[in-house]
MIKOLLO-203420 format. One record per residue: residue number from 1; residue in three letters; x, y, z of N, C-alpha, C in turn. Coordinates in steps of 0.02 Angstrom, whole numbers, plus 32768, in hexadecimal, padded with zeros to 4 digits. Example, Ala and Ser with C-alpha at 12.3 -4.5 7.8 and 13.67 -1.06 7.14 Angstrom:
[1,"ALA",[8294,7EE4,8186],[8267,7F1F,8186],[8294,7F5B,8186]]
[2,"SER",[8282,7F90,8162],[82AC,7FCB,8165],[8285,8002,818A]]
% end
This chain:
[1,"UNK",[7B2B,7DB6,821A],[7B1E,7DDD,81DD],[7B5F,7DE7,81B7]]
[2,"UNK",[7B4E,7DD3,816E],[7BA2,7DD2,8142],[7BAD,7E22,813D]]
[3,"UNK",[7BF0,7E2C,8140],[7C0B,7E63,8134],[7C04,7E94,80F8]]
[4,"UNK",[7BFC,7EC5,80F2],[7BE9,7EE9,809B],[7C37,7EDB,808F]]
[5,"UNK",[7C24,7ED4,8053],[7C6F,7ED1,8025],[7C7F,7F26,8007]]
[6,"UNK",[7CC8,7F2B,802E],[7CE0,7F7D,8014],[7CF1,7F82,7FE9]]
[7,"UNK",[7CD9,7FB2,7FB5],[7D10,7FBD,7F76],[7D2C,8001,7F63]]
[8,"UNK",[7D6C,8003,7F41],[7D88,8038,7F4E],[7D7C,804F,7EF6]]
[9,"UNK",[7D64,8088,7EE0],[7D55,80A4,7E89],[7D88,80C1,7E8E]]
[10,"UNK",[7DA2,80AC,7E4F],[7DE9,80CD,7E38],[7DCA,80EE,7DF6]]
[11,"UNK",[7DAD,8133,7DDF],[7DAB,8156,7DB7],[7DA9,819C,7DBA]]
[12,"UNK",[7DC6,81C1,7D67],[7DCD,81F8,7D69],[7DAA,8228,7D3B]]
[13,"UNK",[7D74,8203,7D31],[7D24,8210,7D11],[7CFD,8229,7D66]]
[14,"UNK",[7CF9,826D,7D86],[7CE8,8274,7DC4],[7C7D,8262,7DBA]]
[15,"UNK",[7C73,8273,7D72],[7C34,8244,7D6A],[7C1D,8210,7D73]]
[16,"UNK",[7C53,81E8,7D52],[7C3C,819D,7D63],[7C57,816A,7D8B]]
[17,"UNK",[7C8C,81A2,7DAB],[7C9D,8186,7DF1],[7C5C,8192,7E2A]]
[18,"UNK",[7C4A,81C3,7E2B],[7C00,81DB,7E59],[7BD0,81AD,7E3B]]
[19,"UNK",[7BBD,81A0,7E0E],[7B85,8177,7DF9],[7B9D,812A,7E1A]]
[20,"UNK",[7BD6,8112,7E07],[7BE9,80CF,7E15],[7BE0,80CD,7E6B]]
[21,"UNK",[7BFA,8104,7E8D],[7BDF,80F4,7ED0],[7BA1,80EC,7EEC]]
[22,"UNK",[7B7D,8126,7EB5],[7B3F,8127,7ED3],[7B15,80D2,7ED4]]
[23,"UNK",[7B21,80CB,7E8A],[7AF9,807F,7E75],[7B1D,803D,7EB4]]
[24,"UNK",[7B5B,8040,7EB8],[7B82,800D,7EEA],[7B5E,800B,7F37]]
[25,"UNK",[7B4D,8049,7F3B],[7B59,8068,7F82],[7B11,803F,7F88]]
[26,"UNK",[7AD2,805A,7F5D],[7A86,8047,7F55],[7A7E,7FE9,7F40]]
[27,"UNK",[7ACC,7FD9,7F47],[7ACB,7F7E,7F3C],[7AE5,7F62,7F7D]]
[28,"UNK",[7AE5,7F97,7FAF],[7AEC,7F7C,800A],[7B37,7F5C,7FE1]]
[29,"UNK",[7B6F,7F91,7FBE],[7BA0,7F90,7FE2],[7BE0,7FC4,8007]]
[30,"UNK",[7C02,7FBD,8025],[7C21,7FFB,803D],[7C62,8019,800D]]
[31,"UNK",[7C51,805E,8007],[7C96,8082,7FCD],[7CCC,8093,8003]]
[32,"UNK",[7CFA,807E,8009],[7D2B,80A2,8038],[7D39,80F5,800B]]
[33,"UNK",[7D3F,80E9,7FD1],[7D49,8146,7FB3],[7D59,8133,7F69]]
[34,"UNK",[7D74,8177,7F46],[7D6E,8187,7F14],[7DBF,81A8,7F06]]
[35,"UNK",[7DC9,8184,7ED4],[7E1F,81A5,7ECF],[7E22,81A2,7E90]]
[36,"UNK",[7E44,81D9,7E6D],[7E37,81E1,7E2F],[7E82,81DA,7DF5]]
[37,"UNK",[7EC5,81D4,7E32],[7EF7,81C1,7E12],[7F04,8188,7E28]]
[38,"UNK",[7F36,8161,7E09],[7F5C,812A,7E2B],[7F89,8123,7E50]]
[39,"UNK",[7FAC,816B,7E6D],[7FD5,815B,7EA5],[7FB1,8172,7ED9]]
[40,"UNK",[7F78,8194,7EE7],[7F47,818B,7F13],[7F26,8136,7F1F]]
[41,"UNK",[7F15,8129,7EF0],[7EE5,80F4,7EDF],[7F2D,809B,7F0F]]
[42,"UNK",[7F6B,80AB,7F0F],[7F94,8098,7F23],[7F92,80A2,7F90]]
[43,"UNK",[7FA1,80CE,7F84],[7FAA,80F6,7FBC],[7F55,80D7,7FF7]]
[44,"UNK",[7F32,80E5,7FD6],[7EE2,80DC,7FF8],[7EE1,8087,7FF5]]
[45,"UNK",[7F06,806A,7FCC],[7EEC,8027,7FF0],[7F1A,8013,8001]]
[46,"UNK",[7F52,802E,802A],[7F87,8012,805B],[7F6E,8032,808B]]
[47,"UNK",[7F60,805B,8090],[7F2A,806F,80D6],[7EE6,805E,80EE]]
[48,"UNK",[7EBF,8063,80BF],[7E83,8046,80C7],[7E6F,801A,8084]]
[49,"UNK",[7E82,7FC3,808E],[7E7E,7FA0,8065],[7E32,7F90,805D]]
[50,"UNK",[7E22,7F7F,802A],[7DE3,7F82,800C],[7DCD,7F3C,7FF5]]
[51,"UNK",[7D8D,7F18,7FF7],[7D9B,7ED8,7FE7],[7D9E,7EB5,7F97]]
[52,"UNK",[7D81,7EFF,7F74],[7D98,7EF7,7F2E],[7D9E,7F4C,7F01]]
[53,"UNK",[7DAD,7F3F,7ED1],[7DBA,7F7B,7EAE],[7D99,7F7D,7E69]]
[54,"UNK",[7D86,7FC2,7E5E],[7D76,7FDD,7E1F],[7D95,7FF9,7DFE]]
[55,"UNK",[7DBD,7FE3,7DCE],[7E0D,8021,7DB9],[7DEC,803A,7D62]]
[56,"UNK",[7DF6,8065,7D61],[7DE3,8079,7D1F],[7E28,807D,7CF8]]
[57,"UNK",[7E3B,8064,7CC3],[7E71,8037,7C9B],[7E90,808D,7C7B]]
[58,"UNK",[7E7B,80BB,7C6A],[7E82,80F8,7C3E],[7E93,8122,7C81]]
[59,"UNK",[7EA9,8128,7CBA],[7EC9,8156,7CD5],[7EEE,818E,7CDA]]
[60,"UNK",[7EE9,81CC,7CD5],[7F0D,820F,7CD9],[7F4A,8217,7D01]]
[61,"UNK",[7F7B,820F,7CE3],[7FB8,8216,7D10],[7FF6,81E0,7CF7]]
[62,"UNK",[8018,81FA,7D2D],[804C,81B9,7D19],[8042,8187,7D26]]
[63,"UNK",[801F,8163,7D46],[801B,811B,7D3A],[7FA6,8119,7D33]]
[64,"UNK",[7FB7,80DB,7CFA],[7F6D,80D4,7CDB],[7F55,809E,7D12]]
[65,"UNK",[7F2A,808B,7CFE],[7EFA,8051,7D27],[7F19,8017,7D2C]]
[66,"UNK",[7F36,7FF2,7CFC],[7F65,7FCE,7CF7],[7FA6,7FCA,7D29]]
[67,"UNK",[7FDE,800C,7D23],[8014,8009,7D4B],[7FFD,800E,7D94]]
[68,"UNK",[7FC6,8032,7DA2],[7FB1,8043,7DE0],[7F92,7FFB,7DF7]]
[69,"UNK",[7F6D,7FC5,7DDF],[7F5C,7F89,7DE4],[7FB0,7F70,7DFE]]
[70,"UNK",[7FDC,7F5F,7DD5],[801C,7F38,7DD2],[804C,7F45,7E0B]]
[71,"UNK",[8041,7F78,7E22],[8066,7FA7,7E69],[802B,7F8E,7EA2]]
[72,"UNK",[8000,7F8F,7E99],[7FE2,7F77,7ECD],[7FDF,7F2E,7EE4]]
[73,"UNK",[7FE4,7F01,7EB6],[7FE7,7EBD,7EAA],[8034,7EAE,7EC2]]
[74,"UNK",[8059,7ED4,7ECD],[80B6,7EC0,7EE4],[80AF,7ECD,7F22]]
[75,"UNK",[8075,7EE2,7F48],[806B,7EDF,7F8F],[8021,7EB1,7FA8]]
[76,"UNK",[7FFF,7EB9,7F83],[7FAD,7EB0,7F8F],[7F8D,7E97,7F67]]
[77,"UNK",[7F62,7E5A,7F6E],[7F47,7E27,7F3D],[7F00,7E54,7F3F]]
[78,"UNK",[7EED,7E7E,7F35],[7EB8,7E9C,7F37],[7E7C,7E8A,7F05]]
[79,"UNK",[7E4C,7E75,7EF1],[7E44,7E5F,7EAB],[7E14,7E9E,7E92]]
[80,"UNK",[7E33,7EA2,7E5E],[7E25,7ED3,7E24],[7DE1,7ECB,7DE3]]
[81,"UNK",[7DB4,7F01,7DEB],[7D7A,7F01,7DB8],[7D8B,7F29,7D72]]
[82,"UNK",[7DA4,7F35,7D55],[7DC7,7F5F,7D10],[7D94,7F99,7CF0]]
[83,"UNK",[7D86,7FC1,7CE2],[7D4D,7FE7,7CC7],[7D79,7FFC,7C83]]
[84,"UNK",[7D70,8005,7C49],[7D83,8020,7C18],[7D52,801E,7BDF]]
[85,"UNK",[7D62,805C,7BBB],[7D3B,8077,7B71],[7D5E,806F,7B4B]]
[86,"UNK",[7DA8,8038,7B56],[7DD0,803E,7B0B],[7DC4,7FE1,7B07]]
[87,"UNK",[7DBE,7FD0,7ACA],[7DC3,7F8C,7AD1],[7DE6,7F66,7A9B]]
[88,"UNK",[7E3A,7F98,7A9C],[7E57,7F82,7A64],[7E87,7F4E,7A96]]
[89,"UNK",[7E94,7F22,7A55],[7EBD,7EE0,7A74],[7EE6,7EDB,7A9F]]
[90,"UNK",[7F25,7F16,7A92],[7F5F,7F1F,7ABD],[7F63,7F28,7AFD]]
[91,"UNK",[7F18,7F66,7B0B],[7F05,7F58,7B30],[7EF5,7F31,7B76]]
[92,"UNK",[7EB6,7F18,7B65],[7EA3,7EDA,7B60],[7ED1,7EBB,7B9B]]
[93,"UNK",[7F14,7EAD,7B62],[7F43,7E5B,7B78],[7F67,7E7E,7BA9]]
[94,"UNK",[7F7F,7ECC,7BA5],[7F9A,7EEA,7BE4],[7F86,7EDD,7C2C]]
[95,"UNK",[7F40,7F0B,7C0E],[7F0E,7EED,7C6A],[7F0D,7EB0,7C81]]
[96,"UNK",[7F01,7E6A,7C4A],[7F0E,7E3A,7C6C],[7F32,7DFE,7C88]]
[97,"UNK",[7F71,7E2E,7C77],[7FB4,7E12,7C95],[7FB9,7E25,7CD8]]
[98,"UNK",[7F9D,7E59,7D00],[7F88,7E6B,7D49],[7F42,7E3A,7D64]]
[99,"UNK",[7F29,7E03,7D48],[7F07,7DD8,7D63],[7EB5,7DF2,7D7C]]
[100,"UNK",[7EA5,7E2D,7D5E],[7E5D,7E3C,7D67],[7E26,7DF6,7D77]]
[101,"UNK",[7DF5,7E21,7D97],[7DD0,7DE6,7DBC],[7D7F,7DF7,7D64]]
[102,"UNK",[7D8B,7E1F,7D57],[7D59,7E3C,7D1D],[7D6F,7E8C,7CE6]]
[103,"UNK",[7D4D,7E7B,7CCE],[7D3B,7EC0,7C9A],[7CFC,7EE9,7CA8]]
[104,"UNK",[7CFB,7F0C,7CA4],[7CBC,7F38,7C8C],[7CC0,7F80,7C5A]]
[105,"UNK",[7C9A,7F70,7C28],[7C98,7F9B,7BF8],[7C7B,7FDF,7BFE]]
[106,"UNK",[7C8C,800D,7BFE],[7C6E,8063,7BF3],[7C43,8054,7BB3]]
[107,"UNK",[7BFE,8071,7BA7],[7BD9,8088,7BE1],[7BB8,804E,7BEB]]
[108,"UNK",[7BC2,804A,7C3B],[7BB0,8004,7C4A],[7B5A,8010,7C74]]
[109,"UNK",[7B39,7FD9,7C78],[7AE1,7FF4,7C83],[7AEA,7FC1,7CDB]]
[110,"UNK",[7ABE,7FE2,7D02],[7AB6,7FC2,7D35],[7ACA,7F6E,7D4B]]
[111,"UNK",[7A8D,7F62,7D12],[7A94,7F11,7D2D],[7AD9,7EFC,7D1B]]
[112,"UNK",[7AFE,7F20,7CF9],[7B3E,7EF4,7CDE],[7B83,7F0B,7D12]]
[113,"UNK",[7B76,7F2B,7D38],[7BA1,7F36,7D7C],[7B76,7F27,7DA3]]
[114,"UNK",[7B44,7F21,7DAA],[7B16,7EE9,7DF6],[7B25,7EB8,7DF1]]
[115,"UNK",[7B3F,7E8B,7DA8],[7B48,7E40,7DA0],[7B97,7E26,7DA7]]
[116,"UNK",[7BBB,7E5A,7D8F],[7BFC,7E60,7D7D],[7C1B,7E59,7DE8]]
[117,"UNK",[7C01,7E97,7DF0],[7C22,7EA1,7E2A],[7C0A,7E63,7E6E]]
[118,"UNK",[7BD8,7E48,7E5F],[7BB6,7E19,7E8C],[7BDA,7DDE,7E93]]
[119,"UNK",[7BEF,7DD0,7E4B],[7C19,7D8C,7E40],[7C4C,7D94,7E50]]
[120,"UNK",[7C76,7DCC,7E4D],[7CCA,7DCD,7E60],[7CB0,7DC4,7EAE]]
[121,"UNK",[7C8A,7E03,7ED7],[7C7D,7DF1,7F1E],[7C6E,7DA5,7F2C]]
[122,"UNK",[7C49,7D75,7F14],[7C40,7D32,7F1D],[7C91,7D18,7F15]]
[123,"UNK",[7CB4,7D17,7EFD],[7CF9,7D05,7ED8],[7D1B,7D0B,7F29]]
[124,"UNK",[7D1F,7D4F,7F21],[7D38,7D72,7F5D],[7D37,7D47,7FA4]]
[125,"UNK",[7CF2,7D30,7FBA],[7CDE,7D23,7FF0],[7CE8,7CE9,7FFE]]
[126,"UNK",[7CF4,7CC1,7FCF],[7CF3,7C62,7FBE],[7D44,7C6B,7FB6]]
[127,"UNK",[7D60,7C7D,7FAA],[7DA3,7C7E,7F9B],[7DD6,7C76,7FE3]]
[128,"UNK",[7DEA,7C45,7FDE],[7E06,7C28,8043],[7E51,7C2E,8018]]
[129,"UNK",[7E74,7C3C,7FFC],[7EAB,7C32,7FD5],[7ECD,7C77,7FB3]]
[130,"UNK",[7EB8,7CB4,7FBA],[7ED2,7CFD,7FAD],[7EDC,7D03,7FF7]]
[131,"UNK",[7F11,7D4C,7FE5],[7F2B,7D6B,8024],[7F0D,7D97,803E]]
[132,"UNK",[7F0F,7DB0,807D],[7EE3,7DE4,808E],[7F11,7E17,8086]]
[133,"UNK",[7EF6,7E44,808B],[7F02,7E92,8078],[7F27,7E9E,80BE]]
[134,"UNK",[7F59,7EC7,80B5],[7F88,7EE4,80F2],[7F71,7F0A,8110]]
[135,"UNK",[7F64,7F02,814B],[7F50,7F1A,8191],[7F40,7F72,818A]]
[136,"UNK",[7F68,7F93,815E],[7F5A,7FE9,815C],[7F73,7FF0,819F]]
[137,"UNK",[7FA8,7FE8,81B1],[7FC7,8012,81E8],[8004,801D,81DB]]
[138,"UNK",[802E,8021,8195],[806A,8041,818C],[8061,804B,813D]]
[139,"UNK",[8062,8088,812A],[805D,808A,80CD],[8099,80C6,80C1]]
[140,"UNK",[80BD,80A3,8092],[80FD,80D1,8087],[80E7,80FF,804C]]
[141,"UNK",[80EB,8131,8023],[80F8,815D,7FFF],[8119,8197,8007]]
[142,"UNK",[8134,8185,7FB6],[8177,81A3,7FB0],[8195,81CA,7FFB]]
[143,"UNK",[819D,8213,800D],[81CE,8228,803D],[81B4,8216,8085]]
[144,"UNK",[817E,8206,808D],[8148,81EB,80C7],[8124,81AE,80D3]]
[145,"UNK",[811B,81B1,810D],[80EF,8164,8127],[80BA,8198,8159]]
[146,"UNK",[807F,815B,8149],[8048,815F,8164],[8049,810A,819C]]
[147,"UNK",[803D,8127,81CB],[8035,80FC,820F],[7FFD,80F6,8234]]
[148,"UNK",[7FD6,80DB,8253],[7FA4,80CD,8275],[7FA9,80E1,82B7]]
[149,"UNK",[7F8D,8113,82D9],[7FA0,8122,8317],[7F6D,8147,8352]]
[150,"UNK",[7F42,8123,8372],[7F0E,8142,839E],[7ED6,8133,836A]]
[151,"UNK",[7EE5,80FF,834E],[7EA6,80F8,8315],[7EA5,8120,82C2]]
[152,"UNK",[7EB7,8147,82C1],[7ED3,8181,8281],[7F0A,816D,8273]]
[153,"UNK",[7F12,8176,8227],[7F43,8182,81EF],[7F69,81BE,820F]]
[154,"UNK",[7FB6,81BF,8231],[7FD2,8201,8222],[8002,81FA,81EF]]
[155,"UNK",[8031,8238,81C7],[8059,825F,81B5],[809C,8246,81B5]]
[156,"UNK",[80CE,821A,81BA],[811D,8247,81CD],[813E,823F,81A1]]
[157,"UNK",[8152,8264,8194],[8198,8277,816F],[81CA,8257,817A]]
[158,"UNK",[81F4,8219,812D],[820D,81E4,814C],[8268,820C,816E]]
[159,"UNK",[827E,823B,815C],[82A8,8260,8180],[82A0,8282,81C1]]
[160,"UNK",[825E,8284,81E1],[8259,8277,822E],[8279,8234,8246]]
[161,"UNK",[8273,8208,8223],[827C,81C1,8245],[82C9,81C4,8245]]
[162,"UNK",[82C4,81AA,828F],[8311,819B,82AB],[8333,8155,8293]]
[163,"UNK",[82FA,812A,82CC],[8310,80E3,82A7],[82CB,80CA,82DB]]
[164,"UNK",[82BD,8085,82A5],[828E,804C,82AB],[8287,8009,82E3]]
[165,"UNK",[8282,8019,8314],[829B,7FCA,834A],[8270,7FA8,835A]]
[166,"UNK",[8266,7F66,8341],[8240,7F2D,8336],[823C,7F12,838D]]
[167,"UNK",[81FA,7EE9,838A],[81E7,7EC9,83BA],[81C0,7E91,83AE]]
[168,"UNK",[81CC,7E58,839A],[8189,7E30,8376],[817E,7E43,8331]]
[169,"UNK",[811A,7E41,8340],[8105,7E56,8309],[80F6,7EA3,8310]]
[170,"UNK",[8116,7ECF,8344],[810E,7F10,8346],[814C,7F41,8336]]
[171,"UNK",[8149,7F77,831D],[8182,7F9A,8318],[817F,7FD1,8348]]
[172,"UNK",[81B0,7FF5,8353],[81B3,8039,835E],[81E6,8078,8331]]
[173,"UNK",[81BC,80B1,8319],[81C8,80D1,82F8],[81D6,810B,8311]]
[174,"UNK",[8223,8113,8330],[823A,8167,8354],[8244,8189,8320]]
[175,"UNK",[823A,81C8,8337],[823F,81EE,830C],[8251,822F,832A]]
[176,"UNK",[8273,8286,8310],[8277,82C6,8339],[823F,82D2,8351]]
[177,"UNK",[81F9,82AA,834E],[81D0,82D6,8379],[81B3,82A6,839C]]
[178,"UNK",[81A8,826C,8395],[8197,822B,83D9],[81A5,81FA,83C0]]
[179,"UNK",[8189,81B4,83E1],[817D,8179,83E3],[814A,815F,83BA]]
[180,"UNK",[813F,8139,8394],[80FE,812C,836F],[8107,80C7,8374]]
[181,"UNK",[80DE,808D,838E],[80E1,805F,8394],[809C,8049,835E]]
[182,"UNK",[80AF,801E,832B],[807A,7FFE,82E1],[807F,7FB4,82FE]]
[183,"UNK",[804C,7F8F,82DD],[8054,7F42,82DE],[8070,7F36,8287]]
[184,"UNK",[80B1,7F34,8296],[80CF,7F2C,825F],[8103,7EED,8261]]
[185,"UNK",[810F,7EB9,8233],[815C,7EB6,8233],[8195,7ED9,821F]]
[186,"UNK",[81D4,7ED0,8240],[821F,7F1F,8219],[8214,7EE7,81D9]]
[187,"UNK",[8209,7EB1,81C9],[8214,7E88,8187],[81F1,7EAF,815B]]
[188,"UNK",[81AB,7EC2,8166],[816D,7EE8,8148],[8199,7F27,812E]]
[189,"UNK",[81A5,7F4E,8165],[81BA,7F96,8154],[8211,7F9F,8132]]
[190,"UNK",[8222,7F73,8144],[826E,7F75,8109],[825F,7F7B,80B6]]
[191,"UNK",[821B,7F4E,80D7],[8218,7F41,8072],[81F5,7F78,8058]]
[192,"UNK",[81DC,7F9C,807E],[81B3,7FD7,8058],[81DF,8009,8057]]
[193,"UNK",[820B,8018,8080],[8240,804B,8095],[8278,8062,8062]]
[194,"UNK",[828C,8099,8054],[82C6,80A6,801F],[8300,808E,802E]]
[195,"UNK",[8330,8058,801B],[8382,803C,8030],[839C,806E,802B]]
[196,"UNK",[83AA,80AD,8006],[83D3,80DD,8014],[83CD,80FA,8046]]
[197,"UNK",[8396,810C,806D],[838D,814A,80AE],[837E,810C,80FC]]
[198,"UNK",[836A,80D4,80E7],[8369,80A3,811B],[8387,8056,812F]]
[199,"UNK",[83B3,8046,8148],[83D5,8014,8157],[83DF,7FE1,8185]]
[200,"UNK",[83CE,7FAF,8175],[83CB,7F81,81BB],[8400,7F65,81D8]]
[201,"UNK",[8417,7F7B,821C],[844E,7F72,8238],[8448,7F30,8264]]
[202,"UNK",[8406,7F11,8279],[8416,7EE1,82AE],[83AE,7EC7,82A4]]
[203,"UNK",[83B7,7E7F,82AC],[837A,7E5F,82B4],[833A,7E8D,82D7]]
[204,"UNK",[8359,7EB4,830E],[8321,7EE4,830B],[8318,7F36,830E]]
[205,"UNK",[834B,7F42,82F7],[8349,7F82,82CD],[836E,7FB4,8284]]
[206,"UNK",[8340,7FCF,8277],[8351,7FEA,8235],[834D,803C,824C]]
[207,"UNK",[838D,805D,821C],[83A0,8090,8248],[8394,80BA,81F3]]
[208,"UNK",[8390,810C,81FD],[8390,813C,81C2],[83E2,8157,81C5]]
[209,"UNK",[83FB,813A,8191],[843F,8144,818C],[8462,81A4,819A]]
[210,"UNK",[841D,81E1,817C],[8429,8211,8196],[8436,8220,81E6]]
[211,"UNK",[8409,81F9,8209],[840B,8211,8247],[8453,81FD,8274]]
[212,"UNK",[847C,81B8,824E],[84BA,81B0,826F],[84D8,81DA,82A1]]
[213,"UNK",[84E8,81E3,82DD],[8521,820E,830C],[8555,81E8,82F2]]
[214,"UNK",[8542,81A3,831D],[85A1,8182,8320],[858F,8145,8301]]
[215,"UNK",[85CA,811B,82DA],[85CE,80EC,82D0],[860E,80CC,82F0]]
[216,"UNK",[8607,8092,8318],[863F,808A,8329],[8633,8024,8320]]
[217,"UNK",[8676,8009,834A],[8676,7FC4,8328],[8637,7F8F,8329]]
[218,"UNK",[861F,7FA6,8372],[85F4,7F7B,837A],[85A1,7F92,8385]]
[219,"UNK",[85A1,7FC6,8388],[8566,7FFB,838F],[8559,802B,8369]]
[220,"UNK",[852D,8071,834B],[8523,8099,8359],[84F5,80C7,8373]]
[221,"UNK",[84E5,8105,836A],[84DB,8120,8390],[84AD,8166,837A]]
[222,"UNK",[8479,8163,837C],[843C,818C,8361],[841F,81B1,83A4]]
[223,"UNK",[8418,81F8,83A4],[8408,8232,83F4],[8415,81F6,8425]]
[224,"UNK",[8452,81F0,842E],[8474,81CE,8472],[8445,817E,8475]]
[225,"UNK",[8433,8169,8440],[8408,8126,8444],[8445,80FD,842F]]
[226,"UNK",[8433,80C2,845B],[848B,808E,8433],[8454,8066,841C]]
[227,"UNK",[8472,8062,83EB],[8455,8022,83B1],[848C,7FF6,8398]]
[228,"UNK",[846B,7FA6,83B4],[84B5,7F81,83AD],[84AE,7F71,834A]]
[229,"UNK",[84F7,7F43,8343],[84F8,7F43,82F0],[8503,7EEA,82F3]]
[230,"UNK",[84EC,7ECF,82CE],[84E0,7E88,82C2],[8521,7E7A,828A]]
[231,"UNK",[8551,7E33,82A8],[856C,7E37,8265],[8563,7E2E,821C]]
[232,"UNK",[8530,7E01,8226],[850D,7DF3,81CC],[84FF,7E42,81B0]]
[233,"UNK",[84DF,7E83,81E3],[84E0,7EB1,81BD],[8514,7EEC,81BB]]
[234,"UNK",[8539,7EC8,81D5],[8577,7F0E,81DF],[8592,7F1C,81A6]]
[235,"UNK",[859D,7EE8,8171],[85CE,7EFB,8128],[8597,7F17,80F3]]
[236,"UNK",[8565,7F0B,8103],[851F,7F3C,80DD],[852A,7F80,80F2]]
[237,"UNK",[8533,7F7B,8135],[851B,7FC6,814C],[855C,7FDB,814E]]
[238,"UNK",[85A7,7FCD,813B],[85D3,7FE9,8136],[85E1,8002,80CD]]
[239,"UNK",[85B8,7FDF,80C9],[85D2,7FED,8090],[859A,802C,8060]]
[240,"UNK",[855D,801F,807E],[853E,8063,807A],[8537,80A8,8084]]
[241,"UNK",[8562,8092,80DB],[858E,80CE,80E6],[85CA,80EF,80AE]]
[242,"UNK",[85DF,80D1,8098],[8616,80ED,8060],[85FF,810B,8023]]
[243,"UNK",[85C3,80FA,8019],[8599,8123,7FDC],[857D,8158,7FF3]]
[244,"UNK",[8576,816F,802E],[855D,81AE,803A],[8595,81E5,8038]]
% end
């Protein structure tokens, strides 16, 4: 039996966000949720990726349907359904420089999101040549990461984190209050990570430059942990040290 196709509604119309689920939901397919900004609307599909999206283009906040599309697309080929009531040009050519899979016009009538959304899902499913969506077991925002752990999304605070030590395709994430092990690559989590507060000292670990004890020539040294230093990254990590 084929899988329901998930979609994630990005609107901040809480009306016709509820209506759009209801009608989706009554077309046997699954809503993962309802997010009504775009750095939510960000955030929710690095955790729970969705197999397509509904972004409404007129967004409340600092970033519109558009920027929130373009930030998501620098991590995640996600493909995008557009909803908008404005249909001036500028528009228009904005949204589809982020590569939308469709449009749909406000106020839009049943059959024209039963037809609309059926075909991107067909697109979707035939498509052997897009990327899949990232696993949802490490999502950075801003001062925190969300991790996968016992099955649940937790919490930490990226200033708990000591430092990052790679194993494969798994990491481990110490921190002042435990151990936390993701199926991640450190390649994955460097790139999401802030260069000012995190630094990679050696092929398999990346250390939080706050937590430093000692630095010395060939090691240092985080709550009595020796962490060796690689030479390719020693003149990085010496020279970052001097900006703090």
């Amino acid at each position: 039996m084929e899988r329901k196709k998930r979609i994630l509604i990005v609107e901040d119309d809480m009306i016709i966000a509820a209506n759009l689920s209801l009608q989706l939901s009554q077309l046997e397919y699954e809503i993962t949720g309802i997010e009504s900004r775009g750095e939510e609307a960000i955030l929710h599909a690095q955790v729970n990726p969705p197999d397509l999206m509904l972004m409404d283009i007129n967004l409340k906040g600092n970033l519109d349907g558009v920027e929130t599309a373009r930030k998501i697309h620098e991590h995640q080929r996600i493909p995008i359904i557009f909803l908008t009531a404005n249909n001036d040009e500028a528009t228009f050519n904005r949204a589809k420089e982020t590569g939308p899979r469709a449009f749909i016009s406000k106020p839009f009538n049943k059959l024209d999101l039963q037809r609309t959304v059926a075909l991107v899902a067909e697109q979707i499913g035939s498509d052997t040549n897009g990327e899949k969506p990232q696993n949802g077991e490490v999502a950075v925002m801003n001062d925190r990461v969300f991790i996968r752990h016992n099955g649940k999304m937790i919490k930490l605070l990226l200033e708990q984190i000591q430092y990052i030590e790679a194993d494969r395709n798994y990491c481990k994430l110490v921190t002042t209050t435990g151990e936390y092990l993701v199926v991640c690559t450190l390649k994955n989590i460097e790139r999401e990570l802030d260069t000012s507060q995190f630094v990679r000292v050696h092929r398999s670990f990346m250390v939080n430059l706050s937590k430093l004890d000692v630095v010395a020539e060939g090691h240092l040294e985080i709550a009595r942990k020796t962490i060796p230093i690689s030479k390719s990254y020693k003149e990085q990590l010496m020279s970052r040290l001097h900006t703090l």
